[in-house]
C-alpha positions in Angstrom: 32.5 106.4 -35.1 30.7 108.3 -37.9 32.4 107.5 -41.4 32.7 110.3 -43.5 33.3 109.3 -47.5 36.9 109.3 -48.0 38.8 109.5 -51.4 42.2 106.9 -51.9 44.0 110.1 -52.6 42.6 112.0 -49.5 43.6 109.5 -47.4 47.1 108.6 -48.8 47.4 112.5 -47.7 45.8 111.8 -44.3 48.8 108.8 -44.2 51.5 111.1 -45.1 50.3 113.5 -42.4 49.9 110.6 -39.9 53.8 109.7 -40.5 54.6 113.7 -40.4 53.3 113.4 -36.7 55.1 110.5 -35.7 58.5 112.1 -37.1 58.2 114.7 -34.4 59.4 113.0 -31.3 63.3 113.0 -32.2 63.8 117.1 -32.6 60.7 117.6 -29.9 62.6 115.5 -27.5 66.3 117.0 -28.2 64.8 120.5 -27.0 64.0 119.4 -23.8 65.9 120.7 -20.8 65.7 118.5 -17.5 63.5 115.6 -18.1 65.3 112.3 -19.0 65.1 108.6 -19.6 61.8 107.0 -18.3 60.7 110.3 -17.1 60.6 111.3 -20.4 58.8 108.3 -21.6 56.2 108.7 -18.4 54.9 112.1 -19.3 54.5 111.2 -23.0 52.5 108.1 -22.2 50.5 110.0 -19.4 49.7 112.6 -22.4 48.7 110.2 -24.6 46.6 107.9 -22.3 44.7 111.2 -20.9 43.9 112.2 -24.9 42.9 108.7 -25.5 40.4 108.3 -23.0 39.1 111.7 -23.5 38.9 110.6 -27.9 37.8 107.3 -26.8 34.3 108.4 -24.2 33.5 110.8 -26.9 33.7 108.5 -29.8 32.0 105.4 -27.8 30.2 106.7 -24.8 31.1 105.8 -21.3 30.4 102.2 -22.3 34.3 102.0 -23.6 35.4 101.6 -19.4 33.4 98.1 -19.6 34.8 97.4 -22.6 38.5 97.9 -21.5 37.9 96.0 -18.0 35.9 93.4 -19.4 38.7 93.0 -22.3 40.2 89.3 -22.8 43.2 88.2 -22.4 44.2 89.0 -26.3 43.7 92.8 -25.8 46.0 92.9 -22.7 48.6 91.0 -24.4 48.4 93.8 -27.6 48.1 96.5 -24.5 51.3 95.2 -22.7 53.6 94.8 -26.5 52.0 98.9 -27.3 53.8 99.8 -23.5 56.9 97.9 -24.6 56.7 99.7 -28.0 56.2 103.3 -26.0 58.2 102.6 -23.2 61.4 101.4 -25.8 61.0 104.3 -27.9 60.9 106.9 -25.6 64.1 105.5 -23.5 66.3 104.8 -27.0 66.2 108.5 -28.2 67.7 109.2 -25.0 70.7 106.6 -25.6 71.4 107.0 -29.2 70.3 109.3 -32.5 66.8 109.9 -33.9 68.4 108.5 -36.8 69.5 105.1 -35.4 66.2 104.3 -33.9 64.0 105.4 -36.9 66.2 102.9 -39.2 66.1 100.3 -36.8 62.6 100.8 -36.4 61.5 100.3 -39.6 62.7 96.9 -40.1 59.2 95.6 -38.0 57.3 95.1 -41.3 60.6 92.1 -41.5 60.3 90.5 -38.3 56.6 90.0 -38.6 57.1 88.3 -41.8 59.7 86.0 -40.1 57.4 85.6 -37.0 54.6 84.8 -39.4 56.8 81.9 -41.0 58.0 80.3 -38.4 54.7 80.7 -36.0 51.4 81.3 -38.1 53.2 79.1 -40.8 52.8 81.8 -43.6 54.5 81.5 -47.1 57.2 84.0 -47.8 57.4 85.2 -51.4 60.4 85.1 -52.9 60.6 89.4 -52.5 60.1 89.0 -48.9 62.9 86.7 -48.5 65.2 89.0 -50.4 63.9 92.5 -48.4 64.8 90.0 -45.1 68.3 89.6 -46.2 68.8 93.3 -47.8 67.5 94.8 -44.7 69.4 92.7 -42.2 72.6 93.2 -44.0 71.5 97.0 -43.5 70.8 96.9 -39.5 74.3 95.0 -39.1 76.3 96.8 -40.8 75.2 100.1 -38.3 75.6 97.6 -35.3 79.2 96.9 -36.7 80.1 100.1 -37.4 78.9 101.2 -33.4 80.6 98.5 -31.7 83.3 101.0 -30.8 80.6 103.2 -28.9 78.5 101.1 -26.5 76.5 104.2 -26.1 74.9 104.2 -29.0 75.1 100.5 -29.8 72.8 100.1 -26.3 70.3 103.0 -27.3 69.9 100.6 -30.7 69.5 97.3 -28.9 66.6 99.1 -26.9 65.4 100.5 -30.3 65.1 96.5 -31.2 62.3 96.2 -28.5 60.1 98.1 -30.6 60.1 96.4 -33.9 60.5 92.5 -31.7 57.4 93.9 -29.7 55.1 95.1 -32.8 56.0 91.7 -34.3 54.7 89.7 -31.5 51.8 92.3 -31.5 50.6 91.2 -34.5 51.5 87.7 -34.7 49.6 87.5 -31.9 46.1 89.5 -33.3 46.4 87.2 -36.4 46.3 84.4 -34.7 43.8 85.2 -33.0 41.5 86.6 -35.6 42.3 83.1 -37.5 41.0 81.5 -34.2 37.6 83.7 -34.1 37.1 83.0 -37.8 36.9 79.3 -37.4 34.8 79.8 -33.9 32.2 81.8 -35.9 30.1 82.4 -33.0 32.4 83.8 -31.0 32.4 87.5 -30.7 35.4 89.3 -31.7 37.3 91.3 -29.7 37.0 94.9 -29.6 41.0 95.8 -30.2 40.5 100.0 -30.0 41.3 100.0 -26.4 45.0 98.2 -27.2 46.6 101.7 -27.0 45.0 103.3 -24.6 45.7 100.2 -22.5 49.5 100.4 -23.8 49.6 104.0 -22.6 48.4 103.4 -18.9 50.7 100.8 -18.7 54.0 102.7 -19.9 52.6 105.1 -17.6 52.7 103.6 -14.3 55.7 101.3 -15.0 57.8 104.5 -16.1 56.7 106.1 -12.8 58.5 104.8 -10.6 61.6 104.9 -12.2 61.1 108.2 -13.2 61.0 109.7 -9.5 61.9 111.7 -8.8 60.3 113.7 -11.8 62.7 116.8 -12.6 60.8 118.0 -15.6 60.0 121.7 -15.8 56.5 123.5 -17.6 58.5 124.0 -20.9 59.2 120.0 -20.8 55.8 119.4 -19.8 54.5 120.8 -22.5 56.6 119.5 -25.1 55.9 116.0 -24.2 52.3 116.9 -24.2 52.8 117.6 -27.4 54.4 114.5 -28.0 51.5 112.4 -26.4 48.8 114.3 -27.8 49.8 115.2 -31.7 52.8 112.6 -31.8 51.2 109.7 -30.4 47.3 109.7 -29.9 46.0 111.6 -32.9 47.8 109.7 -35.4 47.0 106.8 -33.6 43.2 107.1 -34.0 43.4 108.4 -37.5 45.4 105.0 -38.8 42.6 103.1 -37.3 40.3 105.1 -40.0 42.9 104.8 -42.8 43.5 101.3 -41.9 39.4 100.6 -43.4 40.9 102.8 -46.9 44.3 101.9 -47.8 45.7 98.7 -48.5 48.4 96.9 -45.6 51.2 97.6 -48.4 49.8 101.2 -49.3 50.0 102.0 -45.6 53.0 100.2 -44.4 55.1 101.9 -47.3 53.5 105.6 -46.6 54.9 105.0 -43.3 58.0 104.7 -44.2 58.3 108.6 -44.9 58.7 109.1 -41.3 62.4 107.6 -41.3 62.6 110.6 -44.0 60.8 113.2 -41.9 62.1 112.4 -38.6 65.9 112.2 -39.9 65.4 115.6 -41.6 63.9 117.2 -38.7 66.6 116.3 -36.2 69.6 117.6 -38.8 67.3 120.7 -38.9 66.0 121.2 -35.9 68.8 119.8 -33.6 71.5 119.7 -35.7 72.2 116.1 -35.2 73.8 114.5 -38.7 73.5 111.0 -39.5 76.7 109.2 -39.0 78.1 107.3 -42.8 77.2 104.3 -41.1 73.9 104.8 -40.4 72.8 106.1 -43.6 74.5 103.4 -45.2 72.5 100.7 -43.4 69.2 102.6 -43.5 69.7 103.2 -47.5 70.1 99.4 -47.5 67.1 98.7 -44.7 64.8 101.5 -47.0 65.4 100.1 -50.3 64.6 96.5 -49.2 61.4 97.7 -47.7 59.9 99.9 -50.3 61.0 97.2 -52.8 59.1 94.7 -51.2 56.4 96.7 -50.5 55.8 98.5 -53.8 56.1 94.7 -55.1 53.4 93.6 -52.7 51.2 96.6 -54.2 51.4 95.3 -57.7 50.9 92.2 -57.1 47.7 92.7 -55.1 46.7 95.4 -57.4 47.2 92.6 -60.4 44.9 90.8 -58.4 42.2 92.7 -57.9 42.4 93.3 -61.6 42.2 89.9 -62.6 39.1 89.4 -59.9 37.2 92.0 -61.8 37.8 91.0 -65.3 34.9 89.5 -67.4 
Protein backbone atom coordinates (compact mmCIF):
# COMPACT_ATOMS: atom_id res chain seq x y z
CA UNK A 1 0.00 0.00 0.00
CA UNK A 2 1.28 3.51 -1.12
CA UNK A 3 1.77 5.83 2.04
CA UNK A 4 0.67 9.16 1.47
CA UNK A 5 2.25 11.84 4.24
CA UNK A 6 -0.26 12.14 6.86
CA UNK A 7 -0.50 15.07 9.51
CA UNK A 8 -1.43 13.92 13.55
CA UNK A 9 -4.24 16.22 13.18
CA UNK A 10 -5.46 14.77 9.65
CA UNK A 11 -5.52 11.62 10.93
CA UNK A 12 -7.13 12.18 14.38
CA UNK A 13 -9.95 13.51 11.86
CA UNK A 14 -9.62 10.32 9.72
CA UNK A 15 -10.21 8.40 13.48
CA UNK A 16 -13.23 10.47 14.25
CA UNK A 17 -14.58 9.64 10.81
CA UNK A 18 -13.57 5.93 11.26
CA UNK A 19 -15.76 5.80 14.57
CA UNK A 20 -18.62 7.93 12.68
CA UNK A 21 -18.87 4.80 10.35
CA UNK A 22 -18.91 2.31 12.85
CA UNK A 23 -21.88 4.31 14.83
CA UNK A 24 -24.07 3.56 11.89
CA UNK A 25 -25.12 0.03 12.35
CA UNK A 26 -27.70 0.65 15.39
CA UNK A 27 -30.19 3.31 13.39
CA UNK A 28 -29.24 1.42 9.82
CA UNK A 29 -30.34 -1.77 11.32
CA UNK A 30 -33.67 -0.47 13.14
CA UNK A 31 -34.92 0.60 9.56
CA UNK A 32 -34.90 -2.59 8.22
CA UNK A 33 -38.12 -4.44 7.39
CA UNK A 34 -37.94 -8.31 7.15
CA UNK A 35 -34.47 -9.40 7.71
CA UNK A 36 -33.69 -10.63 11.30
CA UNK A 37 -31.22 -12.24 13.69
CA UNK A 38 -28.28 -14.14 11.84
CA UNK A 39 -29.79 -13.25 8.55
CA UNK A 40 -29.05 -9.93 9.32
CA UNK A 41 -25.57 -10.65 10.47
CA UNK A 42 -25.08 -12.99 7.16
CA UNK A 43 -25.67 -10.27 4.66
CA UNK A 44 -23.53 -7.74 6.55
CA UNK A 45 -20.55 -10.11 6.71
CA UNK A 46 -21.19 -11.26 2.97
CA UNK A 47 -20.92 -7.36 2.20
CA UNK A 48 -17.99 -6.83 3.95
CA UNK A 49 -16.03 -9.99 2.91
CA UNK A 50 -16.98 -9.23 -0.96
CA UNK A 51 -15.49 -5.29 -0.33
CA UNK A 52 -12.57 -6.76 1.37
CA UNK A 53 -11.43 -9.04 -1.15
CA UNK A 54 -12.16 -6.62 -3.88
CA UNK A 55 -9.77 -3.62 -1.44
CA UNK A 56 -7.48 -6.42 -0.63
CA UNK A 57 -6.51 -7.78 -4.73
CA UNK A 58 -6.26 -4.27 -5.55
CA UNK A 59 -4.04 -3.17 -2.70
CA UNK A 60 -1.80 -6.55 -2.89
CA UNK A 61 -2.22 -8.18 -6.20
CA UNK A 62 -3.73 -11.65 -6.57
CA UNK A 63 -0.81 -12.84 -4.50
CA UNK A 64 -3.10 -12.00 -1.19
CA UNK A 65 -5.21 -15.67 -1.98
CA UNK A 66 -1.71 -17.44 -1.17
CA UNK A 67 -1.26 -15.46 1.49
CA UNK A 68 -4.72 -16.12 3.21
CA UNK A 69 -4.51 -20.05 2.43
CA UNK A 70 -1.01 -20.29 3.20
CA UNK A 71 -1.85 -18.27 6.65
CA UNK A 72 -0.69 -19.99 10.04
CA UNK A 73 -2.52 -21.05 12.56
CA UNK A 74 -2.25 -17.42 14.46
CA UNK A 75 -4.17 -15.66 11.57
CA UNK A 76 -7.06 -18.19 11.71
CA UNK A 77 -7.31 -17.99 15.36
CA UNK A 78 -7.58 -13.71 14.90
CA UNK A 79 -10.03 -14.69 11.78
CA UNK A 80 -12.30 -16.99 13.82
CA UNK A 81 -12.40 -14.14 17.33
CA UNK A 82 -13.22 -11.12 14.17
CA UNK A 83 -16.46 -13.83 13.15
CA UNK A 84 -17.34 -14.08 16.83
CA UNK A 85 -16.92 -10.20 17.04
CA UNK A 86 -19.29 -9.83 13.72
CA UNK A 87 -21.41 -12.52 14.27
CA UNK A 88 -22.19 -11.22 18.25
CA UNK A 89 -22.74 -7.79 17.12
CA UNK A 90 -24.93 -8.24 14.53
CA UNK A 91 -27.33 -10.76 16.56
CA UNK A 92 -27.27 -8.38 20.01
CA UNK A 93 -28.86 -5.29 18.21
CA UNK A 94 -31.49 -7.58 17.40
CA UNK A 95 -32.09 -8.61 21.15
CA UNK A 96 -31.52 -5.45 23.04
CA UNK A 97 -30.73 -1.38 22.37
CA UNK A 98 -27.99 0.16 20.24
CA UNK A 99 -27.32 1.69 23.40
CA UNK A 100 -26.75 -1.39 25.57
CA UNK A 101 -24.37 -2.94 23.20
CA UNK A 102 -22.32 0.14 22.39
CA UNK A 103 -21.73 0.57 26.39
CA UNK A 104 -21.02 -2.87 26.90
CA UNK A 105 -18.84 -2.90 24.05
CA UNK A 106 -16.63 -0.47 25.03
CA UNK A 107 -15.39 -2.06 28.11
CA UNK A 108 -12.82 -4.47 25.62
CA UNK A 109 -9.97 -1.97 26.09
CA UNK A 110 -10.60 -3.57 30.19
CA UNK A 111 -10.69 -7.08 29.56
CA UNK A 112 -7.53 -7.00 27.48
CA UNK A 113 -5.78 -5.43 30.22
CA UNK A 114 -7.09 -8.18 32.58
CA UNK A 115 -6.26 -10.86 29.98
CA UNK A 116 -2.91 -9.31 29.64
CA UNK A 117 -2.31 -9.64 33.60
CA UNK A 118 -3.26 -12.82 34.25
CA UNK A 119 -1.85 -14.41 30.74
CA UNK A 120 1.03 -12.30 29.12
CA UNK A 121 1.92 -11.35 32.79
CA UNK A 122 1.69 -7.50 32.09
CA UNK A 123 1.90 -4.84 34.94
CA UNK A 124 -1.25 -2.90 35.56
CA UNK A 125 -0.78 0.67 36.57
CA UNK A 126 -2.45 1.84 39.26
CA UNK A 127 -5.09 3.96 36.65
CA UNK A 128 -5.84 0.82 34.95
CA UNK A 129 -6.82 -0.95 38.02
CA UNK A 130 -9.06 1.89 39.05
CA UNK A 131 -10.77 2.24 35.16
CA UNK A 132 -11.31 -1.86 35.85
CA UNK A 133 -13.21 -1.34 38.87
CA UNK A 134 -15.12 2.09 37.72
CA UNK A 135 -16.14 0.46 34.57
CA UNK A 136 -17.22 -2.90 36.00
CA UNK A 137 -19.27 -1.21 38.68
CA UNK A 138 -20.79 0.63 35.39
CA UNK A 139 -21.64 -2.72 33.24
CA UNK A 140 -23.35 -4.21 36.52
CA UNK A 141 -25.19 -1.83 37.48
CA UNK A 142 -27.17 -1.97 33.72
CA UNK A 143 -27.16 -5.86 34.17
CA UNK A 144 -28.93 -5.19 37.59
CA UNK A 145 -31.06 -2.86 36.58
CA UNK A 146 -32.26 -5.50 33.36
CA UNK A 147 -32.70 -8.50 35.37
CA UNK A 148 -36.36 -7.83 35.27
CA UNK A 149 -36.33 -8.04 31.29
CA UNK A 150 -34.45 -11.19 30.12
CA UNK A 151 -34.87 -9.75 26.74
CA UNK A 152 -32.59 -7.25 26.93
CA UNK A 153 -30.35 -8.78 29.65
CA UNK A 154 -29.76 -11.82 26.83
CA UNK A 155 -29.11 -9.23 23.90
CA UNK A 156 -26.27 -7.79 26.53
CA UNK A 157 -24.77 -11.18 27.45
CA UNK A 158 -24.37 -11.77 23.58
CA UNK A 159 -23.01 -8.06 23.46
CA UNK A 160 -20.20 -9.64 26.03
CA UNK A 161 -18.95 -11.98 23.14
CA UNK A 162 -17.58 -9.13 21.42
CA UNK A 163 -15.42 -7.28 23.90
CA UNK A 164 -14.39 -11.40 25.58
CA UNK A 165 -13.59 -12.15 21.78
CA UNK A 166 -11.39 -8.83 20.91
CA UNK A 167 -9.63 -9.57 24.24
CA UNK A 168 -8.57 -13.06 23.36
CA UNK A 169 -7.87 -11.40 19.85
CA UNK A 170 -5.25 -9.63 21.00
CA UNK A 171 -3.87 -11.42 23.83
CA UNK A 172 -3.34 -13.80 21.45
CA UNK A 173 -1.35 -11.45 18.47
CA UNK A 174 0.77 -10.15 21.45
CA UNK A 175 1.80 -13.14 22.32
CA UNK A 176 2.64 -14.08 19.37
CA UNK A 177 4.47 -11.04 18.20
CA UNK A 178 6.51 -11.52 21.65
CA UNK A 179 7.20 -15.12 20.30
CA UNK A 180 8.48 -13.85 16.64
CA UNK A 181 10.59 -11.22 18.38
CA UNK A 182 12.62 -13.68 20.32
CA UNK A 183 12.64 -16.20 17.05
CA UNK A 184 14.29 -13.34 15.00
CA UNK A 185 14.39 -15.36 11.95
CA UNK A 186 11.20 -16.24 11.77
CA UNK A 187 8.99 -14.36 9.45
CA UNK A 188 6.07 -12.55 10.79
CA UNK A 189 2.90 -13.11 9.94
CA UNK A 190 1.05 -11.20 7.54
CA UNK A 191 -2.23 -10.28 9.92
CA UNK A 192 -4.35 -8.00 6.97
CA UNK A 193 -6.26 -11.00 5.93
CA UNK A 194 -7.63 -11.40 9.84
CA UNK A 195 -10.86 -9.70 8.70
CA UNK A 196 -11.42 -10.68 5.68
CA UNK A 197 -11.01 -14.21 7.10
CA UNK A 198 -13.49 -13.10 10.05
CA UNK A 199 -16.02 -12.00 7.43
CA UNK A 200 -16.13 -15.41 5.38
CA UNK A 201 -16.46 -17.13 8.37
CA UNK A 202 -19.57 -15.08 9.94
CA UNK A 203 -20.67 -15.57 6.56
CA UNK A 204 -21.11 -19.12 6.10
CA UNK A 205 -21.85 -19.97 9.72
CA UNK A 206 -24.74 -17.26 9.74
CA UNK A 207 -26.03 -19.05 6.51
CA UNK A 208 -27.48 -21.65 7.55
CA UNK A 209 -29.16 -20.35 10.32
CA UNK A 210 -30.36 -17.61 8.47
CA UNK A 211 -32.45 -19.84 5.75
CA UNK A 212 -34.49 -19.29 4.89
CA UNK A 213 -33.32 -15.66 3.93
CA UNK A 214 -36.53 -13.30 4.06
CA UNK A 215 -34.71 -10.04 3.37
CA UNK A 216 -36.12 -7.79 0.68
CA UNK A 217 -33.85 -5.16 -1.97
CA UNK A 218 -34.42 -2.31 0.55
CA UNK A 219 -32.70 -4.59 3.37
CA UNK A 220 -30.19 -5.70 1.02
CA UNK A 221 -29.06 -2.66 0.47
CA UNK A 222 -28.94 -1.35 3.84
CA UNK A 223 -26.83 -4.02 5.07
CA UNK A 224 -24.64 -3.40 2.10
CA UNK A 225 -24.19 -0.39 3.42
CA UNK A 226 -23.43 -1.72 6.69
CA UNK A 227 -20.74 -4.21 5.27
CA UNK A 228 -19.26 -1.85 2.92
CA UNK A 229 -19.08 1.83 4.72
CA UNK A 230 -19.80 0.32 8.35
CA UNK A 231 -17.55 -2.38 8.48
CA UNK A 232 -14.78 -2.70 5.58
CA UNK A 233 -13.81 0.80 4.96
CA UNK A 234 -13.17 1.75 8.36
CA UNK A 235 -11.60 -1.32 8.87
CA UNK A 236 -8.83 -0.73 6.25
CA UNK A 237 -8.43 2.89 7.11
CA UNK A 238 -7.52 1.99 11.11
CA UNK A 239 -4.89 -0.25 9.68
CA UNK A 240 -3.35 3.06 8.18
CA UNK A 241 -4.04 5.17 11.31
CA UNK A 242 -2.93 2.42 13.41
CA UNK A 243 1.08 3.41 11.75
CA UNK A 244 -0.01 7.45 12.99
CA UNK A 245 -1.70 7.58 16.15
CA UNK A 246 -0.71 6.31 19.36
CA UNK A 247 -2.75 2.82 21.02
CA UNK A 248 -4.17 5.52 23.61
CA UNK A 249 -4.81 8.29 20.87
CA UNK A 250 -6.80 5.67 18.94
CA UNK A 251 -8.42 3.64 21.52
CA UNK A 252 -9.91 6.92 23.14
CA UNK A 253 -11.06 8.46 19.56
CA UNK A 254 -12.95 5.43 19.39
CA UNK A 255 -14.75 5.89 22.04
CA UNK A 256 -16.94 8.66 20.19
CA UNK A 257 -18.77 5.98 18.56
CA UNK A 258 -20.68 5.10 21.94
CA UNK A 259 -21.59 8.98 21.43
CA UNK A 260 -22.43 8.82 17.80
CA UNK A 261 -24.19 5.58 17.70
CA UNK A 262 -26.38 6.43 20.86
CA UNK A 263 -27.26 9.80 19.31
CA UNK A 264 -28.07 8.35 16.05
CA UNK A 265 -30.60 5.69 17.31
CA UNK A 266 -32.63 8.50 19.64
CA UNK A 267 -32.60 10.42 16.24
CA UNK A 268 -32.93 8.33 13.78
CA UNK A 269 -35.07 5.53 15.50
CA UNK A 270 -36.33 7.09 18.27
CA UNK A 271 -35.02 4.68 20.70
CA UNK A 272 -34.05 6.56 24.26
CA UNK A 273 -31.50 5.25 26.51
CA UNK A 274 -33.04 3.68 29.51
CA UNK A 275 -31.69 5.72 33.25
CA UNK A 276 -29.95 2.70 33.71
CA UNK A 277 -28.03 2.47 30.86
CA UNK A 278 -26.81 5.84 30.82
CA UNK A 279 -25.97 5.61 34.27
CA UNK A 280 -23.61 2.60 33.71
CA UNK A 281 -22.14 3.82 30.44
CA UNK A 282 -21.47 7.47 32.19
CA UNK A 283 -19.63 5.28 34.75
CA UNK A 284 -17.99 2.60 31.96
CA UNK A 285 -17.01 6.19 29.71
CA UNK A 286 -15.45 8.13 32.45
CA UNK A 287 -13.26 5.16 33.63
CA UNK A 288 -12.09 4.70 30.06
CA UNK A 289 -11.28 8.16 28.88
CA UNK A 290 -9.63 8.56 32.33
CA UNK A 291 -7.45 5.91 31.90
CA UNK A 292 -6.76 6.58 28.58
CA UNK A 293 -6.09 10.30 28.53
CA UNK A 294 -3.76 9.20 31.63
CA UNK A 295 -1.99 6.65 29.40
CA UNK A 296 -1.50 9.68 26.74
CA UNK A 297 0.33 11.84 29.22
CA UNK A 298 2.22 9.53 30.42
CA UNK A 299 3.57 8.29 27.20
CA UNK A 300 3.68 11.72 25.91
CA UNK A 301 5.96 12.56 29.28
CA UNK A 302 7.97 9.99 27.88
CA UNK A 303 8.76 10.69 24.73
CA UNK A 304 9.56 14.06 26.14
CA UNK A 305 12.03 12.96 28.53
CA UNK A 306 13.62 10.53 25.54
CA UNK A 307 14.27 13.64 23.55
CA UNK A 308 15.68 15.89 26.08
CA UNK A 309 19.41 16.84 25.92
Amino acid sequence: MRHLAMTHSRAVVLMIFVSLLWSIAGVVTRHLDSARSFEVTFWRSFFNALALAVALTAIRGPGIWRSVFRSTRVVWFSGVCWAVMFTSFMVALTLTTVANVLVTMAISPLITALFAYFFLHHKLPARTWAAIVVGGLGIAWMYGQQAAGSASLVGTLVTLLVPLASAINFTTLQHAGHHQRVLADTPAPDMLPTVLIGALISALVSLPLAYPLQASAHDQGLLALLGVVQLAVPCLLVVRLSQQLAAPEIALLSLLEVIFGVTWAWLGAGEQPSSSTLTGGALVLAALVSNELLALHSRRAIDRLGAAP
